[in-house]
C-alpha positions in Angstrom: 213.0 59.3 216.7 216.1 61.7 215.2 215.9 63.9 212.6 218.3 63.0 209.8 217.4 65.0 207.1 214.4 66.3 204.6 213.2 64.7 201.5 214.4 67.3 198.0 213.5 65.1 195.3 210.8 62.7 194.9 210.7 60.3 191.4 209.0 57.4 189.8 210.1 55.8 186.6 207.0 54.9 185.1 208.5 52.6 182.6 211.5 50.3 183.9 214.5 52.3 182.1 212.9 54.8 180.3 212.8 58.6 181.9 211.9 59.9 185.3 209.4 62.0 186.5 209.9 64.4 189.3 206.6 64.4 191.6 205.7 66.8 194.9 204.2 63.8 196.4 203.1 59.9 196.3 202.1 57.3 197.5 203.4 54.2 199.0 202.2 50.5 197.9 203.6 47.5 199.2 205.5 47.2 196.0 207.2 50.7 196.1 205.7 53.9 194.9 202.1 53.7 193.5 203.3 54.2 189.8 206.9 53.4 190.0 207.9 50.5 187.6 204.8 49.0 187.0 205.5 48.9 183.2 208.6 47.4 181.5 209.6 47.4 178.0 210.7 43.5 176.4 212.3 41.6 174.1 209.7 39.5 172.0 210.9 36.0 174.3 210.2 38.4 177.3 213.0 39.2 178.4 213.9 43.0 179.9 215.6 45.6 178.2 217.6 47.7 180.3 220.0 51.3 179.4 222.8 48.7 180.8 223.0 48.1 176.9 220.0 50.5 175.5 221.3 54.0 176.4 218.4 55.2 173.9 215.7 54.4 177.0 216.7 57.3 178.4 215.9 59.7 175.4 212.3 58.5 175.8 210.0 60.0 178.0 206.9 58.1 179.9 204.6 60.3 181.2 202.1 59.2 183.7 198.3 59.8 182.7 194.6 58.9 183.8 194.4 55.2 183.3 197.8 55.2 181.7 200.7 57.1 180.6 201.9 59.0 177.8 205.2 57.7 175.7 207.3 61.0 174.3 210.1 61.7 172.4 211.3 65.1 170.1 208.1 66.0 170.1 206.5 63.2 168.9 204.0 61.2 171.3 201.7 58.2 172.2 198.8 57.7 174.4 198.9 54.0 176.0 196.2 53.1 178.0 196.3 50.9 180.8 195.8 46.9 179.6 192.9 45.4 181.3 192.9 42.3 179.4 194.3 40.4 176.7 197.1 38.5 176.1 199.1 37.8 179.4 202.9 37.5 178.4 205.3 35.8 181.2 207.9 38.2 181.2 212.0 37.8 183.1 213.6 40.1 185.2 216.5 39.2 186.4 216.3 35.5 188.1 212.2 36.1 187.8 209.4 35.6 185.7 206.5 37.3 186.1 203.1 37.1 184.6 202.4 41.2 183.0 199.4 42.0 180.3 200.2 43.2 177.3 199.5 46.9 176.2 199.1 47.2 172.1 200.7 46.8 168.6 200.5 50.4 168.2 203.3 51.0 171.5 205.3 48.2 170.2 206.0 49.9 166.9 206.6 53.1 168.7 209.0 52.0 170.9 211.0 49.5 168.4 211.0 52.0 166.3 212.7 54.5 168.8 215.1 51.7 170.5 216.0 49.9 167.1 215.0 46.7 167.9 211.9 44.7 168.2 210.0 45.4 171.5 206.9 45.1 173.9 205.7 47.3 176.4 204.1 45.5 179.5 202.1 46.1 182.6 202.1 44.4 185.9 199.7 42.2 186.0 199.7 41.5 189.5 201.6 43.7 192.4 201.4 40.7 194.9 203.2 37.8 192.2 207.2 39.5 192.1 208.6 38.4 196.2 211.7 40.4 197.2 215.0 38.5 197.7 214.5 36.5 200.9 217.4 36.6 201.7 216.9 40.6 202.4 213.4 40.7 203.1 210.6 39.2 204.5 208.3 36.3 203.3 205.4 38.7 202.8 208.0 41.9 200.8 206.8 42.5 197.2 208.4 44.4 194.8 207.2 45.7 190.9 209.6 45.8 187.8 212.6 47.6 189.6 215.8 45.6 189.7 215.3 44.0 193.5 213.7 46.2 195.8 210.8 48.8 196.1 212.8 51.8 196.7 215.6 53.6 196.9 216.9 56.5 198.7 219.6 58.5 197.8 221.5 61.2 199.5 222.8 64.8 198.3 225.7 65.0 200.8 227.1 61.8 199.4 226.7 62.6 195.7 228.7 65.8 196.6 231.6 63.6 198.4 231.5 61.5 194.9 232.0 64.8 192.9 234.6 66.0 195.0 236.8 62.9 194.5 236.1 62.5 190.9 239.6 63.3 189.3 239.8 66.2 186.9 238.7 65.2 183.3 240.8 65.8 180.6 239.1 65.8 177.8 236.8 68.4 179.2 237.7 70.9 181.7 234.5 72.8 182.3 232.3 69.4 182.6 229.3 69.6 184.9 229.5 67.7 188.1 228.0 64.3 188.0 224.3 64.9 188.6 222.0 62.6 190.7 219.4 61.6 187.8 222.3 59.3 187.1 221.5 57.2 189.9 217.8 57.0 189.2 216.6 57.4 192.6 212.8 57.3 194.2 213.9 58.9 197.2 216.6 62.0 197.5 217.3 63.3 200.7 219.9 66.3 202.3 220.7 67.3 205.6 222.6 64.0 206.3 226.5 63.5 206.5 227.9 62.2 203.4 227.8 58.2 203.8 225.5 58.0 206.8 222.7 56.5 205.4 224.7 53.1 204.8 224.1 52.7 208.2 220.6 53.3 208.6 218.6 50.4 209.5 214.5 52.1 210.0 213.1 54.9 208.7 209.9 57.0 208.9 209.7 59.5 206.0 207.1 61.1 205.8 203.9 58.9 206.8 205.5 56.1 206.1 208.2 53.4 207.8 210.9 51.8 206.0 213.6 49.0 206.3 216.7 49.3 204.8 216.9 45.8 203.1 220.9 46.4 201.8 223.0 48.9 199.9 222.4 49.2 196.3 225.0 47.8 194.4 225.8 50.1 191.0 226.4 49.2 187.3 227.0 51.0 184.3 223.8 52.9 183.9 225.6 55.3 186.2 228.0 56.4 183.3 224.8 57.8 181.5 223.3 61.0 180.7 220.2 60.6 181.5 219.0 63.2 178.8 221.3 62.3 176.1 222.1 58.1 176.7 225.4 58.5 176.2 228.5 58.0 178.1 230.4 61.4 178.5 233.3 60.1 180.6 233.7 56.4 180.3 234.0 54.6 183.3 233.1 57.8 186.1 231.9 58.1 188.1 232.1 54.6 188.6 235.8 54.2 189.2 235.8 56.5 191.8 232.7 55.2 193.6 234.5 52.1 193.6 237.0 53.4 195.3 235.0 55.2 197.9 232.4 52.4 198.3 233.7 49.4 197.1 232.6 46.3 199.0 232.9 42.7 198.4 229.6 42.6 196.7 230.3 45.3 194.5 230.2 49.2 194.2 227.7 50.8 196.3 225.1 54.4 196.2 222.1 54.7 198.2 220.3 52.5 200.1 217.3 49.4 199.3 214.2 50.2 201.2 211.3 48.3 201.8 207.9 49.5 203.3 206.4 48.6 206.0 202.6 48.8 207.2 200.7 51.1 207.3 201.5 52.8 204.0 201.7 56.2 204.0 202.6 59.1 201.9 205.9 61.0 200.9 206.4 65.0 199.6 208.8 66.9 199.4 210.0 68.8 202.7 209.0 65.5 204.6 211.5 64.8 207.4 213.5 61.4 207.5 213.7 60.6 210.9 215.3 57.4 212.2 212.8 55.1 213.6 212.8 52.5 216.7 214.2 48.9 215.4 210.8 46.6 214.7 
């Protein structure tokens, strides 16, 4: 195997579009990282909400906790406990509908409240029912409520190439660069060259071994502040990724991974090594 780098940031999104949470360590599940995405906010038909058109998701914090999590936001809070019953709502991501449990009146109010809009909040109900794209994957690949894929890895040298091409703004001369919570990463990595993970096909990180399915293709969430929901500089740093990485099937930041068995574990420190081709 050859050292490529060392994990520096490990995250789970909790709730599909809401916050992040910065962990030492996790676990990996067949469907990504135990925790990550498991629970999804909806429109009443079902359907997923996203920051693509909410940027108020990402004012709202969700907070893991023993046999659920914890919604916050300014200081006010509520405990949701894990559904392990009840009504059983067929929910849509994308091109796919998945069964997911319902988890109470009381977190629908709080949230619609907070988003301005009537909403749900869901679980998973079962990890094995959401296949990856065949067409990058395998017959037996699952994946939770993240856009396509269980994972993705992200790298520190290429954010800092992105940064460095970004053109001055003018409205703001003393703007921060572009930080990587935009991007909403599980996975963070340094010691790499800047690009050189688009080429990667196998991983181990940590305990565990990964294929790269395909590069993640980006959208307007990456115009965000991930603290605030707004759009400081409309349009970057997508413009400028697209002229770095733009492909024929769009603009592109980190890489798709999949896990492979056995599962292992991931902390921070962990070396990202390139494994044998399977």
């Amino acid at each position: 195997m050859s050292l490529v780098g060392h994990v520096t940031g490990l995250f789970v999104y909790p709730v599909k579009g809401l916050r992040g949470v910065a962990l030492d360590e996790a676990e990996v599940a067949p469907a990504g990282l135990a925790g990550d995405r498991r629970w999804m906010v909806v429109r009443p038909d079902g359907r997923f909400l996203s920051q693509r058109d909410l940027g108020a998701m990402a004012r709202i914090e969700a907070v893991p906790a023993k046999d659920g999590l914890t919604l916050r936001q300014d200081g006010a809070e509520l405990p949701v406990s894990r559904p392990q019953g009840g009504e059983v709502l067929n929910v849509t991501v994308w091109r796919d509908t998945v069964p997911a449990l319902t988890a109470s009146e009381a977190a629908d109010a709080w949230l619609s409240v907070r988003l301005g809009q009537p909403c749900r909040l869901v679980h998973l109900a079962d990890e094995g029912a959401r296949p990856v794209d065949p067409g990058f994957g395998r017959p037996e690949d699952r994946v939770s409520f993240a856009d396509g894929y269980p994972l993705l890895l992200t790298s520190e040298a290429s954010l800092a190439a992105l940064n460095d091409a970004l053109p001055p703004n003018p409205s703001d001369a003393s703007a921060e660069p572009v930080p990587m919570s935009r991007f909403r990463a599980n996975v963070i990595i340094s010691g790499a060259a800047a690009w050189a993970e688009t080429g990667w096909r196998r991983l181990r990180i940590g305990s565990g071994l990964f294929r790269m399915s395909r590069l993640c293709t980006r959208c307007v969430v990456v115009t965000r502040d991930q603290r605030s929901g707004d759009i400081p500089r409309p349009g970057e740093p997508l413009r400028t990724l697209g002229r770095l990485t733009g492909t024929k099937d769009g603009i592109v930041f980190g890489i798709n991974l999949i896990p492979d068995a056995p599962f292992g574990r991931i902390a921070l420190g962990d070396p990202v090594e390139l494994a044998d081709a399977a």
